[in-house]
C-alpha positions in Angstrom: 86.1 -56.2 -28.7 84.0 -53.4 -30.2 82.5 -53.8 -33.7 82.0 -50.6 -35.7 79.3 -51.0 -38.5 79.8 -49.2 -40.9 76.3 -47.3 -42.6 75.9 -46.6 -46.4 74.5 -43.7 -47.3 71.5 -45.4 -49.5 70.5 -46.8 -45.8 70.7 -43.7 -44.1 68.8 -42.0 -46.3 66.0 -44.6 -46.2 66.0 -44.3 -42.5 65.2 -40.4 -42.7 63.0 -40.1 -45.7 60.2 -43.2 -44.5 59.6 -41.6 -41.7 59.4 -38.2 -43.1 56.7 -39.3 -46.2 54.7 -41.3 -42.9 54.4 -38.1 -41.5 53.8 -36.0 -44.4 51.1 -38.2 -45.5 49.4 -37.8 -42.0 49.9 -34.5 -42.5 47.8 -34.5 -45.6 45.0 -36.4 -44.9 41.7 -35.9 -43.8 41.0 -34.7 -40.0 39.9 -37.6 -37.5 36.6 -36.0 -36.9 34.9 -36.7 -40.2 33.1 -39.7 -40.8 34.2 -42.6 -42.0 33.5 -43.6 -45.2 33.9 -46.6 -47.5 34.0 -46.3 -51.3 30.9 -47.4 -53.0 32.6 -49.0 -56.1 35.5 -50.6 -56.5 38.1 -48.2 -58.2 41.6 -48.5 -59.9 43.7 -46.0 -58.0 46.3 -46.9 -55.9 45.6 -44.5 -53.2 41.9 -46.0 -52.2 41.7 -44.3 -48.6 42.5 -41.6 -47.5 44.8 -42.6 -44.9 47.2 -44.4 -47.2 50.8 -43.7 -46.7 51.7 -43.5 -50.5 53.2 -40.7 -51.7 51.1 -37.8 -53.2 52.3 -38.4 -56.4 51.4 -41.8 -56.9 48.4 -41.4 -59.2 46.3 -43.6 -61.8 45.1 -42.6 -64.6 40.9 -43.0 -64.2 39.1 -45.8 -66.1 35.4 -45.8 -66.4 35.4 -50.1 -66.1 33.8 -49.6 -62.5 31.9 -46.5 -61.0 34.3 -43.8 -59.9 34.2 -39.8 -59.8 36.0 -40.2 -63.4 33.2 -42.0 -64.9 30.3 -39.6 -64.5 32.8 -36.6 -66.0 34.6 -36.2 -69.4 37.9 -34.4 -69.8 35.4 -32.4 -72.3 33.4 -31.5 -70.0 36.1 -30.4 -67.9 37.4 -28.5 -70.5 35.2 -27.1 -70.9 34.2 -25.8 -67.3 37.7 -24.4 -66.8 37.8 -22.8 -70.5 41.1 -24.3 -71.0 42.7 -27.4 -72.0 42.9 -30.1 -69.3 44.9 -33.6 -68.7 42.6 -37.0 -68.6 41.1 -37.4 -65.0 42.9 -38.5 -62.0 42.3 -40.4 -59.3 43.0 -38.8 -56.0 41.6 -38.5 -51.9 38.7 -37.0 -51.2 39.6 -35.1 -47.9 36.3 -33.1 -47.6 33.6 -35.7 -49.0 35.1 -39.1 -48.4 35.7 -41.6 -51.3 37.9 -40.4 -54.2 38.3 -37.3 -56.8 38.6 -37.1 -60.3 41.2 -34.2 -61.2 41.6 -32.5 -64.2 44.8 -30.2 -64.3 45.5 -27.2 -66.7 48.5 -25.9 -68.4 49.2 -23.7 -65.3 48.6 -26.1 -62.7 51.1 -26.1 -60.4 53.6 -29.0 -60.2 54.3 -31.2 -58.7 50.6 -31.8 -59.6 48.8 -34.0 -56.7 45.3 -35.1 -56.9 44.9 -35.5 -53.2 44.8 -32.0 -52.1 42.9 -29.0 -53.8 45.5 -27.2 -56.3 45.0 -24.2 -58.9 44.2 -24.6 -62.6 42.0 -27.8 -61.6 38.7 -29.5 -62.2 37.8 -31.6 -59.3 34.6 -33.6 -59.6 33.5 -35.9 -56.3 30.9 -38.6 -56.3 29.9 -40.3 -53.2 27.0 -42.8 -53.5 25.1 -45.0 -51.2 24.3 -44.3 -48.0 27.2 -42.1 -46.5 26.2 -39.2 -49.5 24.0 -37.3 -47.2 26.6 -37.7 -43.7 28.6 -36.2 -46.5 26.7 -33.6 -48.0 25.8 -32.4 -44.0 29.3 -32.9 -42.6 30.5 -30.3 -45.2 27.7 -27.7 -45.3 28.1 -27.9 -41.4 31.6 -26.3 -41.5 30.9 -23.8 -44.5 28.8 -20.5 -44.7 26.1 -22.8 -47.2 24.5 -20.5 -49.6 21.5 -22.7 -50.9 20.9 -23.1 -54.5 18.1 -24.1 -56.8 17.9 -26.0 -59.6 20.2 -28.8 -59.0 19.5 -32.6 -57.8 16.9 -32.9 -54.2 19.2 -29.9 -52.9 22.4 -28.1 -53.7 24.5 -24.9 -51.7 27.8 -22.9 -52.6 30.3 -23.4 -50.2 30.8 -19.5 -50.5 34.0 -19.6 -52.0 35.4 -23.0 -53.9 32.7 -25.6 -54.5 29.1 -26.4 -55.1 27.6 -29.2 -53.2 24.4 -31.2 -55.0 22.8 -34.2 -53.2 20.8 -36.3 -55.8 19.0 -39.3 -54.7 21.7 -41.2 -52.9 24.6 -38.9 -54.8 26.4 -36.8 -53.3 28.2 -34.5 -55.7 30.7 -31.7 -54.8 31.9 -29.9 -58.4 35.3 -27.4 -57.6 36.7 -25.3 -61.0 39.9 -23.3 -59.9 40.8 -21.5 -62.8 44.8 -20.3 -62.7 45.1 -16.9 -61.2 40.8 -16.2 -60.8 38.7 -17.0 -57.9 36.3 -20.2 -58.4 33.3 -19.2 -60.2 29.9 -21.0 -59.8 28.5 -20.2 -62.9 31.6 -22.8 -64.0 30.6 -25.1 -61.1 26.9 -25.1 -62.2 27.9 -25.5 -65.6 29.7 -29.0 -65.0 26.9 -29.8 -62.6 24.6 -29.8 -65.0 26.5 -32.1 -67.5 26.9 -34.4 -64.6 23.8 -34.7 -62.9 21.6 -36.7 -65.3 24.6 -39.7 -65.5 23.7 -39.9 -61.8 
């Protein structure tokens, strides 16, 4: 005698969409050939490393309590950078620099707004510290036409297109302003660099 189960659809749908976010969040994250990286300070976001399986839009709001990217920048300052209005900070993956992002969105940002992946209409302010900022800083100006620039922490360079890169003592910070529908500007990017720096 045969037994026929029958399936709800709740339970089906579980089956399919698991998978589907596992892979979608594999998509997403860093490639396997960048270094490996540990986060200096202990942070409050719920998506600590970058090859967590939580869903993009599973965010926290940033505290300054411990050292994070969110505690070296002010939604002012971000503001201000941008030349718009912006949300508080967000915690998010760093996918290019290791450890986490601070992300400010805009009124035009698109949504659904994620913090782990670069987006228009943002601020996003990175902060590595200890000894994997300069693997960082080098791992990154390896894979980008580096345009040096002066002025800023031990050394600094414009990735040529989105972000600039400053290393500072054992700091490595990487500043990106997307403004909606303009090009990043590095006169924003130094601009927020410079309100950064001296809190490193």
């Amino acid at each position: 005698m045969k037994l026929h189960r029958k399936l709800r659809p709740g339970f089906v749908g579980i089956v399919v969409a698991v998978p589907i976010a596992i892979l979608l969040a594999a998509c997403s994250s860093s490639p396997s050939s960048s270094p490996t990286s540990t986060s200096a300070g202990t942070t409050t976001s719920a998506s600590a490393s970058s090859s967590s399986t939580s869903s993009p839009s599973t965010t926290t709001t940033a505290t300054t309590a411990n050292f994070n990217s969110c505690s070296v920048v002010s939604q002012a300052e971000a503001a201000s950078a941008i030349g718009t209005s912006v949300t508080s900070g967000v915690l998010g993956n760093a996918t290019v620099e290791g450890g986490l992002a601070c992300v400010f969105y805009g009124p035009s940002a698109p949504t659904p707004t994620t913090p782990n992946v670069a987006q228009a209409d943002t601020v996003r302010v990175v902060v590595v510290e200890g000894s994997d900022a300069l693997t960082w800083y080098n791992n990154y100006k390896s894979k980008v036409s580096a345009q040096p620039i002066s002025g800023y922490g031990d050394q600094a360079y414009y990735d040529g297109y989105a972000s600039l890169s400053v290393l500072k003592g054992n700091y490595y910070l990487r500043v990106a302003v997307s403004p909606a529908g303009a090009a990043p500007s590095l006169t924003d990017e130094e601009q927020l660099a410079t309100a950064i720096l001296p809190k490193l």
